[in-house]
C-alpha beads as a LAMMPS data file, in Angstrom:
LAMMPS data file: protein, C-alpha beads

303 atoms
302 bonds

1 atom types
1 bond types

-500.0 500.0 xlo xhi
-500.0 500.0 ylo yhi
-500.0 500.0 zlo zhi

Masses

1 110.0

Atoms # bond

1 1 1 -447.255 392.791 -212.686
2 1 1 -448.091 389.764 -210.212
3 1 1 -446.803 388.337 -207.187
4 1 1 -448.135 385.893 -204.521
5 1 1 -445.865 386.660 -201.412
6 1 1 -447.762 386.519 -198.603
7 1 1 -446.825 389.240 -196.468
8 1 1 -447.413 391.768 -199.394
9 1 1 -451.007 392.571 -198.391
10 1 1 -449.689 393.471 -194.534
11 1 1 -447.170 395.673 -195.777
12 1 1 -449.094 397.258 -198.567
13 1 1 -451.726 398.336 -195.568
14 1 1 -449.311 399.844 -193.723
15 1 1 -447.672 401.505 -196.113
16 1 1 -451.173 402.824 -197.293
17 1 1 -451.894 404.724 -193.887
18 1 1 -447.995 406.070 -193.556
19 1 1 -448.518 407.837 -197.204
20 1 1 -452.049 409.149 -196.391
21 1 1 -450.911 410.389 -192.702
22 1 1 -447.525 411.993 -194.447
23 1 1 -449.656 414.069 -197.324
24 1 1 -449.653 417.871 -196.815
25 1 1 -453.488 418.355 -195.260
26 1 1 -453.615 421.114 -198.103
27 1 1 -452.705 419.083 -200.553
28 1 1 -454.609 418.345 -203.880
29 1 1 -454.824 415.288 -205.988
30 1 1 -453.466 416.014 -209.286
31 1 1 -452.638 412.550 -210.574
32 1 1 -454.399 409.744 -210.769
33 1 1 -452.331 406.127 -211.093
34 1 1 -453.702 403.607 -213.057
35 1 1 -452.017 399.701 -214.450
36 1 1 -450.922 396.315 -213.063
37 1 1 -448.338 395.972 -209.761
38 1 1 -445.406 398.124 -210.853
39 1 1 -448.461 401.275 -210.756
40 1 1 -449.436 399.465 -207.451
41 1 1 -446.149 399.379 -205.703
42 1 1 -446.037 403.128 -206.509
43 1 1 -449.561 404.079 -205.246
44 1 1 -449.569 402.108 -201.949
45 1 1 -445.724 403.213 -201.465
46 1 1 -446.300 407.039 -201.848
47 1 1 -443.571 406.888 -204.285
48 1 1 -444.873 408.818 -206.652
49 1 1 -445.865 411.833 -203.593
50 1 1 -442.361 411.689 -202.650
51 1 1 -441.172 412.836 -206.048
52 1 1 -443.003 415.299 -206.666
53 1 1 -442.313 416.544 -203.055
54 1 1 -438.486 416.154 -204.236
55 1 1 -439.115 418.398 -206.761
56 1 1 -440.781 421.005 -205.090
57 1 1 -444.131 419.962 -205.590
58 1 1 -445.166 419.274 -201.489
59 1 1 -449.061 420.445 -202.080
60 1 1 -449.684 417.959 -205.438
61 1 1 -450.582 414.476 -204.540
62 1 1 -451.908 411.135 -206.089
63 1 1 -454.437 408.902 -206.001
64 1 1 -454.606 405.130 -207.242
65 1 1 -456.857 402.963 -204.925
66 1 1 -459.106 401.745 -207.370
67 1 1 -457.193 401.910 -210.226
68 1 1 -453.292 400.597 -209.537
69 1 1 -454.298 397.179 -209.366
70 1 1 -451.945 394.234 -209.371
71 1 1 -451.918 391.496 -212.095
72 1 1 -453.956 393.601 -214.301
73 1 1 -453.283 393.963 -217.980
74 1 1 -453.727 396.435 -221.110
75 1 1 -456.548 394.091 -222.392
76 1 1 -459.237 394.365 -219.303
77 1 1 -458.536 397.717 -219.172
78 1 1 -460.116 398.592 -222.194
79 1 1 -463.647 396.525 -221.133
80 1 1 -466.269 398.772 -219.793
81 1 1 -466.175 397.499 -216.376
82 1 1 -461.868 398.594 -216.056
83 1 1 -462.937 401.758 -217.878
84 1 1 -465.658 402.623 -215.555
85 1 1 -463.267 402.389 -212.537
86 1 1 -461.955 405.520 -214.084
87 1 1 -464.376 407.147 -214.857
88 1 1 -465.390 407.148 -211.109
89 1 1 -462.105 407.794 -210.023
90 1 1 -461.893 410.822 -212.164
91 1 1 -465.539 411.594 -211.024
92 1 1 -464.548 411.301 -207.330
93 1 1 -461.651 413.423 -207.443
94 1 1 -462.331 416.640 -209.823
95 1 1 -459.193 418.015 -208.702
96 1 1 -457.210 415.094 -210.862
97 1 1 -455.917 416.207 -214.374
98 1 1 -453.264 413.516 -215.477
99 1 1 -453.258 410.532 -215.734
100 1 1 -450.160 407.744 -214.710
101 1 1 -450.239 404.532 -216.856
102 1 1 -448.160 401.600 -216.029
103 1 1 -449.423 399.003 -218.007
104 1 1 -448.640 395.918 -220.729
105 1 1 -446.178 394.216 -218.885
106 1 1 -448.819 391.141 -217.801
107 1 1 -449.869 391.477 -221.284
108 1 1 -446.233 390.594 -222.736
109 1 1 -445.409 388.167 -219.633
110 1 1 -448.769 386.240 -220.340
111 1 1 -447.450 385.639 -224.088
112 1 1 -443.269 384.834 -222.482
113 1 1 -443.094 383.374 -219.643
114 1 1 -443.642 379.895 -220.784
115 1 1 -442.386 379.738 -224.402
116 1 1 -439.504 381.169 -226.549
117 1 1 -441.315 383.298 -228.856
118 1 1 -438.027 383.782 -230.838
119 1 1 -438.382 380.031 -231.503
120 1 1 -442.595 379.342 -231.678
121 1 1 -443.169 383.011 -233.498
122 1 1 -441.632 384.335 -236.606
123 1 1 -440.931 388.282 -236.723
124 1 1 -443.978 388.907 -238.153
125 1 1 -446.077 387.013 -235.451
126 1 1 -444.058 388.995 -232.888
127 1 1 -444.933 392.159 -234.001
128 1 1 -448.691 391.379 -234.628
129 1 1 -448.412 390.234 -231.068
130 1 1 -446.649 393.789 -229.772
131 1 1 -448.488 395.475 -231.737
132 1 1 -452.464 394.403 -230.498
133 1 1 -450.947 394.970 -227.085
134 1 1 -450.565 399.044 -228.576
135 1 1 -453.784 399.295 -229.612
136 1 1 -455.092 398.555 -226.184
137 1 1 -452.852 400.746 -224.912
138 1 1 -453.739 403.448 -227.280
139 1 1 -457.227 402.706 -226.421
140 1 1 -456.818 403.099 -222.480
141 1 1 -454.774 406.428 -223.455
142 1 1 -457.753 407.656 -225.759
143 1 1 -460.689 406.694 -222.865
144 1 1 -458.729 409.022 -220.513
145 1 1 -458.129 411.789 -222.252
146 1 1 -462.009 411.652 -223.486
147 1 1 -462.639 412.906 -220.523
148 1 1 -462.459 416.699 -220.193
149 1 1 -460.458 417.166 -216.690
150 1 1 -457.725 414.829 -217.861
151 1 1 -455.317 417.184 -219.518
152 1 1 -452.415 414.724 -219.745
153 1 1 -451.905 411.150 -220.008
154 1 1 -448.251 410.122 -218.918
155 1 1 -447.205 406.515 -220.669
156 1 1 -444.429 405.180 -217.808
157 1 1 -442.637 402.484 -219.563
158 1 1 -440.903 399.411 -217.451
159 1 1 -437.016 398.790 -217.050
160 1 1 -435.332 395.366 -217.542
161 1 1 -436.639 391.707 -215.943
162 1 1 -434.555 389.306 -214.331
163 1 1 -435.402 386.280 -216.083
164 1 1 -432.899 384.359 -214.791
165 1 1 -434.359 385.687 -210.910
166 1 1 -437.978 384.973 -211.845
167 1 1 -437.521 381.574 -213.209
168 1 1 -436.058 380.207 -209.875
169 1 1 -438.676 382.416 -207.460
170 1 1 -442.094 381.702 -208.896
171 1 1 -440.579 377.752 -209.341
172 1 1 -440.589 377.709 -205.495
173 1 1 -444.543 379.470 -205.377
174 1 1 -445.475 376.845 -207.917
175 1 1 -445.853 378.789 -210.601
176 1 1 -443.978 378.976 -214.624
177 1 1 -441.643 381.421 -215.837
178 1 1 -439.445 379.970 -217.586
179 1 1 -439.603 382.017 -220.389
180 1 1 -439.030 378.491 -222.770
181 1 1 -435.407 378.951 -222.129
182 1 1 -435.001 382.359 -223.455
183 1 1 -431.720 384.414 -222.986
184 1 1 -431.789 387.810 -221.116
185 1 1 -430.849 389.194 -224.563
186 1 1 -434.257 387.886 -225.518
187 1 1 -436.229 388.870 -222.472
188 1 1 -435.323 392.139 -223.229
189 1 1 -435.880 392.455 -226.778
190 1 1 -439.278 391.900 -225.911
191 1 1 -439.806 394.337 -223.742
192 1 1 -437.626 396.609 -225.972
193 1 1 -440.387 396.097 -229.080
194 1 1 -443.312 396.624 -226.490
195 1 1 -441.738 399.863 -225.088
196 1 1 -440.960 401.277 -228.765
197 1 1 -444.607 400.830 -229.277
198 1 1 -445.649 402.830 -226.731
199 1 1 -443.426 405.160 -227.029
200 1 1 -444.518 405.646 -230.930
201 1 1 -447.995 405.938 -228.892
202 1 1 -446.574 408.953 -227.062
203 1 1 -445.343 410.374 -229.941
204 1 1 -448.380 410.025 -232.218
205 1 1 -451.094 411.620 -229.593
206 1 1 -451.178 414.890 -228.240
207 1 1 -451.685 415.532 -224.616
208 1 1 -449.477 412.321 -224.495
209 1 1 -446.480 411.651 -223.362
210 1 1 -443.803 408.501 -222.931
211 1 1 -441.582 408.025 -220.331
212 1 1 -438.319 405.835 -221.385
213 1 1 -437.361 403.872 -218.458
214 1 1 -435.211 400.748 -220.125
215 1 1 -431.855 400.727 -218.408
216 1 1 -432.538 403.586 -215.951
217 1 1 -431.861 401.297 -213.375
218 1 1 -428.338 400.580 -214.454
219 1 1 -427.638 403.982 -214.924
220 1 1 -428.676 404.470 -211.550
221 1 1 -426.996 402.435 -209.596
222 1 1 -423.931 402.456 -212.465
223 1 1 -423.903 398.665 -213.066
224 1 1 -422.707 398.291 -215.120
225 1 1 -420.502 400.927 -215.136
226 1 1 -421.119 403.493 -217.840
227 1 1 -424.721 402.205 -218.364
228 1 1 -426.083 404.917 -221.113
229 1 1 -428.703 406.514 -219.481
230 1 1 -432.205 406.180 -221.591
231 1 1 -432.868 409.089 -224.122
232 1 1 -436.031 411.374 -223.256
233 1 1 -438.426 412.952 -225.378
234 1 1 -438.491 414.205 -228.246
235 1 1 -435.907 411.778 -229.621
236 1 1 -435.688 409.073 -227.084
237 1 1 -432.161 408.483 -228.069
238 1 1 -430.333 406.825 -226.842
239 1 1 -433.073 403.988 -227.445
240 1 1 -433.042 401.533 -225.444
241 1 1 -430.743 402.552 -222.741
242 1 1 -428.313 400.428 -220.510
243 1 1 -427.019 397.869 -221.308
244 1 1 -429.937 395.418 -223.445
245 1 1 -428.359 392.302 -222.586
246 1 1 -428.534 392.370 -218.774
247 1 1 -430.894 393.019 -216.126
248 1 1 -431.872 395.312 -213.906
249 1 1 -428.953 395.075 -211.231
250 1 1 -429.975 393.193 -207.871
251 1 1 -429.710 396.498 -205.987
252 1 1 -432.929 397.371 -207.785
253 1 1 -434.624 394.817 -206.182
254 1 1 -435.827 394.056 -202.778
255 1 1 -434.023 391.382 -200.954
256 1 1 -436.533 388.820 -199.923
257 1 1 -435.637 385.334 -197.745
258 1 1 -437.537 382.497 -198.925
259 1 1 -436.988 378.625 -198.318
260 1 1 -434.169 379.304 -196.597
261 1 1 -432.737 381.542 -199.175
262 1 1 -431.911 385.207 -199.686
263 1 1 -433.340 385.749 -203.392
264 1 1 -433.026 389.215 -205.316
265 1 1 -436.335 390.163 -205.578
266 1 1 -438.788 388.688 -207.670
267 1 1 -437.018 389.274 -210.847
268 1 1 -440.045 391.473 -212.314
269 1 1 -440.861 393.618 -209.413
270 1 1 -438.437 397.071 -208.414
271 1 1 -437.782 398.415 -204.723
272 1 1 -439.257 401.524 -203.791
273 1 1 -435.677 402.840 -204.854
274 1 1 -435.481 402.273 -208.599
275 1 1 -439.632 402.927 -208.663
276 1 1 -438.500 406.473 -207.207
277 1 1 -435.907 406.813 -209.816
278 1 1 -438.607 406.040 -212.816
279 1 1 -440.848 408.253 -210.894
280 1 1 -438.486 411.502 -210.646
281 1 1 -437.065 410.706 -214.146
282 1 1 -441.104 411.356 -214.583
283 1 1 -441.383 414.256 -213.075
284 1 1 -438.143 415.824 -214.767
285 1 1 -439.642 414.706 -218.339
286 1 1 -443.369 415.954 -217.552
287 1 1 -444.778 416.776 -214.568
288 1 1 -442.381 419.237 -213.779
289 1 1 -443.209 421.432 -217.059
290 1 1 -447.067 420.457 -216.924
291 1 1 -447.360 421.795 -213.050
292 1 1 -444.674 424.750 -213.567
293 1 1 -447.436 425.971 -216.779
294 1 1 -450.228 425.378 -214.470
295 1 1 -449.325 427.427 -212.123
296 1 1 -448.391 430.126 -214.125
297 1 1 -451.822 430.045 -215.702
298 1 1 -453.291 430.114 -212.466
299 1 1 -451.121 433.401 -211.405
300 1 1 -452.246 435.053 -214.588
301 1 1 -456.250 434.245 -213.847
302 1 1 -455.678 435.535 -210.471
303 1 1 -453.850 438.550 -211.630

Bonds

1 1 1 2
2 1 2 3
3 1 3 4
4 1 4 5
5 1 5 6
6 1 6 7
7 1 7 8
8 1 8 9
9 1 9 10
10 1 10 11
11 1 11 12
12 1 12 13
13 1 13 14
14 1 14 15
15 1 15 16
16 1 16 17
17 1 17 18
18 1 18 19
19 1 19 20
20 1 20 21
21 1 21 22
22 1 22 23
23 1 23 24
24 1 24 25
25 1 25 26
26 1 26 27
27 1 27 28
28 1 28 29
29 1 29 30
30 1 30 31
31 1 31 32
32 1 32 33
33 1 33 34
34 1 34 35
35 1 35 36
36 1 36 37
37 1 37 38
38 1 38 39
39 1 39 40
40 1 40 41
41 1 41 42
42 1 42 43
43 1 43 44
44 1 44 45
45 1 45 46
46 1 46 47
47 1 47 48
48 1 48 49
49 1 49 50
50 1 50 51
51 1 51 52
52 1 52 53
53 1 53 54
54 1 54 55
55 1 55 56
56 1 56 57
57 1 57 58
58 1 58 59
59 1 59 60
60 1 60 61
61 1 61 62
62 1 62 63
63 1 63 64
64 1 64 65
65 1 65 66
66 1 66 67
67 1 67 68
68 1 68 69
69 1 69 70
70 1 70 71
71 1 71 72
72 1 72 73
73 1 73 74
74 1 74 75
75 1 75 76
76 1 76 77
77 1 77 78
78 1 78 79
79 1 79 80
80 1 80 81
81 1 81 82
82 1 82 83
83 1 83 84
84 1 84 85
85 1 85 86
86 1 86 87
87 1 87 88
88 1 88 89
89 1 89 90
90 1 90 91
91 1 91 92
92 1 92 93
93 1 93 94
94 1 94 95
95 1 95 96
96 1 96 97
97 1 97 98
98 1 98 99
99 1 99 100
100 1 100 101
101 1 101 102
102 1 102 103
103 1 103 104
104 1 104 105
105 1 105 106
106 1 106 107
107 1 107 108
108 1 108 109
109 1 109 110
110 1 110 111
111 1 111 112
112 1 112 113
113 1 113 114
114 1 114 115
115 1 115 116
116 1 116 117
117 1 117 118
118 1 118 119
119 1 119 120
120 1 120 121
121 1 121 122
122 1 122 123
123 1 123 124
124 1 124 125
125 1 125 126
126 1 126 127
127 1 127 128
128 1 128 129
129 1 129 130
130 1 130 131
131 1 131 132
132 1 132 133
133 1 133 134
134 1 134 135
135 1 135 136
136 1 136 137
137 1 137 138
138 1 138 139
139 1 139 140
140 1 140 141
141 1 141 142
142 1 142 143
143 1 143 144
144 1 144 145
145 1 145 146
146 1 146 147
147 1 147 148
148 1 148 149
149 1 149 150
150 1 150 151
151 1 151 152
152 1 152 153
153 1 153 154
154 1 154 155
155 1 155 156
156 1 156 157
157 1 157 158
158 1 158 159
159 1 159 160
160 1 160 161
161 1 161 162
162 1 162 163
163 1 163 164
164 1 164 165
165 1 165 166
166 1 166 167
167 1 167 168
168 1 168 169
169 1 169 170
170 1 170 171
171 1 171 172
172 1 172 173
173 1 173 174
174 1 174 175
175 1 175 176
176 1 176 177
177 1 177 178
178 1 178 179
179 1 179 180
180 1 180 181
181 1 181 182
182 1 182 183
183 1 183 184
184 1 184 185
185 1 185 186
186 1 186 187
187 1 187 188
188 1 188 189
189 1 189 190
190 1 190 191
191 1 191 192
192 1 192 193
193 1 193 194
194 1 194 195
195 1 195 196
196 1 196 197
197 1 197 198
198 1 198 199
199 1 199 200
200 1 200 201
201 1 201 202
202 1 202 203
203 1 203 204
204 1 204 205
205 1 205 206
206 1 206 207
207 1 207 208
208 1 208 209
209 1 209 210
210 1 210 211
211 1 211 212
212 1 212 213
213 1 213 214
214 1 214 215
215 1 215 216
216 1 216 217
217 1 217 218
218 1 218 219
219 1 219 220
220 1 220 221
221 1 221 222
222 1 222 223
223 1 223 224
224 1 224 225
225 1 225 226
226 1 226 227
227 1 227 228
228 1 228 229
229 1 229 230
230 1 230 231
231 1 231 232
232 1 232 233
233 1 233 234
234 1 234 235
235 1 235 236
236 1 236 237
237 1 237 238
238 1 238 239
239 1 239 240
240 1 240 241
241 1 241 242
242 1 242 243
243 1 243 244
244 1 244 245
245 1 245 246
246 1 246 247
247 1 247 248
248 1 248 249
249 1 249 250
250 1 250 251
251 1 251 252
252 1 252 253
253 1 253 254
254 1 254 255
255 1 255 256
256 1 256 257
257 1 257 258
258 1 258 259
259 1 259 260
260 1 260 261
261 1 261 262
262 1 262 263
263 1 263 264
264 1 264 265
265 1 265 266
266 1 266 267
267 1 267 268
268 1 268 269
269 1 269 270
270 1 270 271
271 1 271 272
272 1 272 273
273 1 273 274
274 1 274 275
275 1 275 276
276 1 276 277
277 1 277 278
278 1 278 279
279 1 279 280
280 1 280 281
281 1 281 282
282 1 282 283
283 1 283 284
284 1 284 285
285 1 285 286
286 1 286 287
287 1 287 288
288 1 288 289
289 1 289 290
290 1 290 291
291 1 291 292
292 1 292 293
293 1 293 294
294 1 294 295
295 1 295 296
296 1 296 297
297 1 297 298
298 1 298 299
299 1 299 300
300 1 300 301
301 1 301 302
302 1 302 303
């Protein structure tokens, strides 16, 4: 998703070089990361790296320069020109064979953050809405696993917003999200409707596979306490997890000072914490099994 804070593009660089002078000199890109500012934050953090290395996996690595990009959503990603970027990221690393997708959150946002769709929308508008945001996510899904190195597409879904958080923060950068005066009950429905799509997406394609984040953060950092933890495949259940009428807690958040204020984050965007608990939730769901098969394949051709 999309931010304007200044100092993100300094910080992003030097993040950058820390993960690239950190990675194993032997190691191999296996992953590539692809989607809007949540897949960013993960790429230019390492975040992604450090969970696999968490897990055992210290000579697998990621890449994501061209294709985490912030503010991007599901519908430019299916135009030739976001399609070609990976293509030649695929093309200029032949050692890649997944595929990370963060992605639709700008594409619900665009149609929220100014309205009260529960109010402007029946239920049948809403789901037309959710539901043309699938198919270009089912479409992005489809181009990469058209290709023949890409063995696996992983479909990351997002955790709670802080509308609340958001509304006062972009206010001060001069921009809308007020979300037409919706409830965090609402907020999250939203999301919960756009994240059962894609995980029906998941579900429905092989070679594909959804990753339930919704309330993983609460779970996490147990606020509040007893927060369900979100159901993996193959049933998902429980579905949604946490608690749907809160937020992500604060302590998911980076603190940031701004007009002479200490503000919880952004409201939208996760610290490198809560992205490294989606990440190894991840990695426990797929990568894990997908690299441990691998490599056992691998043994047997060398054998």
């Amino acid at each position: 998703m999309k931010t304007k804070w200044h100092i993100r593009t300094a910080c992003c660089i030097t993040l950058l070089f820390t993960a690239l002078l950190v990675a194993p000199v032997h190691a191999a890109p296996r992953i590539l990361i692809v989607g809007d500012s949540w897949a960013q934050s993960v790429w230019v953090a390492g975040v992604m790296d450090q969970a696999l290395a968490r897990a055992g996996f210290e000579d697998v690595t990621s890449v994501g320069e061209s294709c985490a990009l912030g503010g991007t959503r599901a519908d430019q990603w299916v135009t030739p020109a976001y399609q070609d970027k990976i293509r030649d990221a695929l093309e200029a690393h032949s050692t890649v064979d997944m595929v990370h997708l963060i992605i639709g959150g700008n594409d619900v946002l665009r149609r929220i953050k100014e309205q009260n769709v529960f109010e402007v929308w029946t239920a049948e508008q809403r789901r037309r809405e959710w539901d043309g945001i699938a198919r270009n996510i089912k479409r992005i899904v489809t181009h990469c696993l058209a290709f023949e190195q890409v063995r696996h597409v992983v479909l990351a879904g997002y955790d709670y917003l802080n509308p609340a958080t958001a509304s006062e923060v972009y206010a001060l950068l001069g921009q809308t999200f007020h979300f037409g005066g919706m409830t965090q009950e609402q907020v999250n429905q939203c999301f919960i409707e756009h994240e059962k799509s894609k995980r029906d997406i998941g579900l429905a394609l092989d070679n594909c596979t959804y990753v339930h984040n919704l309330g993983l953060a609460q779970y996490h950092f147990n606020e509040p306490p007893d927060a369900r933890r979100p159901g993996g495949p193959p049933d998902y259940e429980p579905f949604p997890g946490g608690e749907p009428r809160r937020p992500m807690p604060d302590a998911a958040f980076m603190t940031v000072h701004f007009a002479g204020r200490d503000y919880p984050g952004d409201g939208i965007h996760p610290n490198e914490e809560a992205h490294l608990v989606m990440l190894e939730n991840a990695v426990a769901t797929v990568y894990k099994p997908l690299l441990e098969r691998s490599a056992a394949y691998q043994t047997i051709l060398a054998e």
